[in-house]
C-alpha positions in Angstrom: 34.0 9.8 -25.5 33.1 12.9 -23.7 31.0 14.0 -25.8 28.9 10.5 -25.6 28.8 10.6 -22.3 27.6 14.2 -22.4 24.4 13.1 -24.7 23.8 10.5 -23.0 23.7 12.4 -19.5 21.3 14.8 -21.2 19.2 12.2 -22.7 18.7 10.7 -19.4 18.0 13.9 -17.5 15.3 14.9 -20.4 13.5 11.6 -20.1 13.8 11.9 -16.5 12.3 15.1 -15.7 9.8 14.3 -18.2 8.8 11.3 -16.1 9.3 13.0 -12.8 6.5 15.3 -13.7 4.0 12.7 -15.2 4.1 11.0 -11.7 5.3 13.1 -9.1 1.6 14.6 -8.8 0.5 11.1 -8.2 2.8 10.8 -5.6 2.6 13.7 -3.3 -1.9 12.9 -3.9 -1.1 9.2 -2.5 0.7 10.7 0.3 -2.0 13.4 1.2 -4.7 10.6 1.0 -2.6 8.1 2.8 -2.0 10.9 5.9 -5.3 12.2 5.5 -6.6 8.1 6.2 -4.1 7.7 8.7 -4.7 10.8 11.0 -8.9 11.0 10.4 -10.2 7.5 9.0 -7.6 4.8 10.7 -9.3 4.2 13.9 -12.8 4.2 12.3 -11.4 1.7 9.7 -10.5 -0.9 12.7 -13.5 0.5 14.7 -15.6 -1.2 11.6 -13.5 -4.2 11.7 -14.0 -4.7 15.5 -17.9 -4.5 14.8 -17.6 -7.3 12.1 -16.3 -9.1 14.5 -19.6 -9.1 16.6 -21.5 -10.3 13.4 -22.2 -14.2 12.6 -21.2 -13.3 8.5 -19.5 -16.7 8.1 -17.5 -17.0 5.1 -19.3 -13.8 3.8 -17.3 -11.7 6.2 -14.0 -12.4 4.5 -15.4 -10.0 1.7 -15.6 -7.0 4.3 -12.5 -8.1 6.0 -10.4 -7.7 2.9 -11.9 -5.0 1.7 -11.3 -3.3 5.4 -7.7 -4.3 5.0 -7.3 -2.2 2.2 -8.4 0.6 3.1 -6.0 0.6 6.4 -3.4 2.9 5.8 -1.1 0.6 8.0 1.6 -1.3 6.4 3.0 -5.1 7.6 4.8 -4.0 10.5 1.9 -1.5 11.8 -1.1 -4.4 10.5 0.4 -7.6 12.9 -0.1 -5.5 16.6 -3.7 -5.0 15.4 -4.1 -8.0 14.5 -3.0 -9.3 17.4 -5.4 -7.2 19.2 -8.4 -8.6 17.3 -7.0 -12.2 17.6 -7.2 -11.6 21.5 -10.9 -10.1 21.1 -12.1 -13.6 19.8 -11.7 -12.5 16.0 -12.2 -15.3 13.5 -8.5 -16.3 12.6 -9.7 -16.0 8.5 -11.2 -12.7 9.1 -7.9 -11.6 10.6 -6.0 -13.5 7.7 -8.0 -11.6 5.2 -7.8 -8.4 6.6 -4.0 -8.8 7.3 -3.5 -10.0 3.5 -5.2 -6.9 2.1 -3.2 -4.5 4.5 0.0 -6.0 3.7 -0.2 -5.7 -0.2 -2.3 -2.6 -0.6 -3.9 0.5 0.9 -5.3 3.7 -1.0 -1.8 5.6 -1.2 -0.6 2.8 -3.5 -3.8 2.5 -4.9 -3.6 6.0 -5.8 0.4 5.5 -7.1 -1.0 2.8 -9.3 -3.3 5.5 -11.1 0.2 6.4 -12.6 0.3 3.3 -14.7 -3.6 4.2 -15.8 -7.2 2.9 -14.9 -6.6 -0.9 -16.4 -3.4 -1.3 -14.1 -5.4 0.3 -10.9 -8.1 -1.9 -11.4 -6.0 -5.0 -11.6 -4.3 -4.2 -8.7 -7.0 -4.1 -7.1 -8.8 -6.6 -7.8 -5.9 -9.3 -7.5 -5.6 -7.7 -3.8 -9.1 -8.0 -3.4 -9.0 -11.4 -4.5 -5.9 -12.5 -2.3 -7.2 -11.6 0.7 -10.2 -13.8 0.3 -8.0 -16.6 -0.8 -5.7 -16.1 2.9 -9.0 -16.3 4.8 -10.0 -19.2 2.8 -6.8 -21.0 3.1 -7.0 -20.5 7.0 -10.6 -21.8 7.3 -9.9 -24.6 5.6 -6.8 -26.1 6.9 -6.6 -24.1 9.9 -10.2 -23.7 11.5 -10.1 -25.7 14.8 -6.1 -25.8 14.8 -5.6 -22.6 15.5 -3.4 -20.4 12.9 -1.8 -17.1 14.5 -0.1 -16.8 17.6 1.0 -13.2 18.6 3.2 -13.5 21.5 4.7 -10.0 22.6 3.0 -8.0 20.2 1.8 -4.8 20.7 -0.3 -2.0 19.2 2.2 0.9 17.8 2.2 4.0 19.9 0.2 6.2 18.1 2.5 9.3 16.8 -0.7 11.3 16.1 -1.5 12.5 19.3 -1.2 16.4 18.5 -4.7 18.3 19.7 -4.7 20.3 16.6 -5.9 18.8 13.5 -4.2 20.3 10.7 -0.9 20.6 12.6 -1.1 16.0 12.7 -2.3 16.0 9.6 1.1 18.0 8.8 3.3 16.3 10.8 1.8 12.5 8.8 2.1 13.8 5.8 6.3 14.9 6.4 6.9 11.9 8.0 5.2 10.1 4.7 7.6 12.3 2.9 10.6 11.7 4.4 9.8 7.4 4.2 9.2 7.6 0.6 10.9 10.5 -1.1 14.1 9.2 -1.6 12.4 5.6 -2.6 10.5 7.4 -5.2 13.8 9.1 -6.8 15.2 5.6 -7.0 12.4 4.4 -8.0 12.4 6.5 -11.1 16.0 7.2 -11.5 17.3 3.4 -12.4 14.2 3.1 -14.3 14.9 5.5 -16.4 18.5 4.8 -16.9 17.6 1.6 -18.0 15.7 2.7 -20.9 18.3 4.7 -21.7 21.1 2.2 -22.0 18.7 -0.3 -23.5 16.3 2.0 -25.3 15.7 -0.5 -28.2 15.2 -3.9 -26.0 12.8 -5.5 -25.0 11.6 -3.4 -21.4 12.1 -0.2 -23.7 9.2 -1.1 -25.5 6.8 -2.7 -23.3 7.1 0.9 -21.0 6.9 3.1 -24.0 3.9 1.2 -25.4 2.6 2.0 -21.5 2.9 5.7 -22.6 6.2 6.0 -20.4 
């Protein structure tokens, strides 16, 4: 019995080192792109969104708006005080809908994760993001556009924790809080993953994540 257990234990720590270092490069990338977004590109990002606003795009302008999203680093929690924000500037309600639909389910760190699972499974994700944010604008144009959809009582922008005057020293102090939010979901991530395919190496999720390469 011991000695089962013992192969097994090593069996899972091959497989998982061997994974660990197929995607932890992906990882710490995401998280320098995501800081590097977050402390130099965020405020232009809504800056852009802010001037769409201004612009009579129509129905076109859910195409920018999700696309915008996106590219926000921000996740949920962060993405509703803007919002709110925009909503009180006079912001089209689907605009907002769109953008706050591509926020929410992507930006590029987990766009650059999803580089892991190769180009066909990053584009899909995309895309389907892409695609869902349209849908959320259209969805609120159609059902909601002289009702009125959000309301954002209370809400307010997040203080902004990247305040330091030097540069390099916020762009450090991003990326270890991004560290310390995801590090220990990435272990768990790939831990129970990978003792999965270890106690059911011959089923069925065995082989659909070895014919992924994993």
């Amino acid at each position: 019995m011991v000695d089962i257990a013992k192969r097994e234990l090593i069996y899972f720590w091959y497989y998982f080192s061997l994974q660990f270092g197929q995607i932890v490069w992906y990882w710490i990338f995401g998280m320098v792109l995501g800081s590097l977004i977050s402390v130099f590109g965020e405020k232009r990002i809504h800056g852009l969104f802010a001037v769409l606003g201004n612009k009579k795009l129509g129905v076109i302008g859910l195409i920018p708006a999700s696309l915008l999203g996106i590219a926000s680093p921000l996740c949920m929690y962060g993405t509703i005080p803007i919002a709110a924000s925009f909503a009180e500037k006079g912001m089209e309600e689907d605009w907002i809908a769109a953008f706050m639909m591509g926020s929410i389910l992507l930006n590029p760190q987990l766009l650059f994760y999803s580089a892991a699972l190769g180009v066909p499974a990053l584009i899909i994700r995309f895309v389907c993001c892409f695609l869902c944010g349209i849908a959320a604008g259209l969805l609120v144009r159609l059902f909601f556009k002289n009702k009125g959809f959000f309301t954002f009582p209370g809400f307010e922008q997040p203080e902004n924790r990247d305040i330091d005057p030097n540069p390099a020293v916020r762009f450090l102090k991003n990326f270890i809080r991004n560290l310390k939010a995801t590090g220990v979901y990435f272990l768990i991530g790939v831990g129970p993953f990978r003792a999965f395919s270890t106690v059911c190496a011959g089923g069925t999720g065995g082989y659909v994540f070895w014919r992924a390469g994993w």
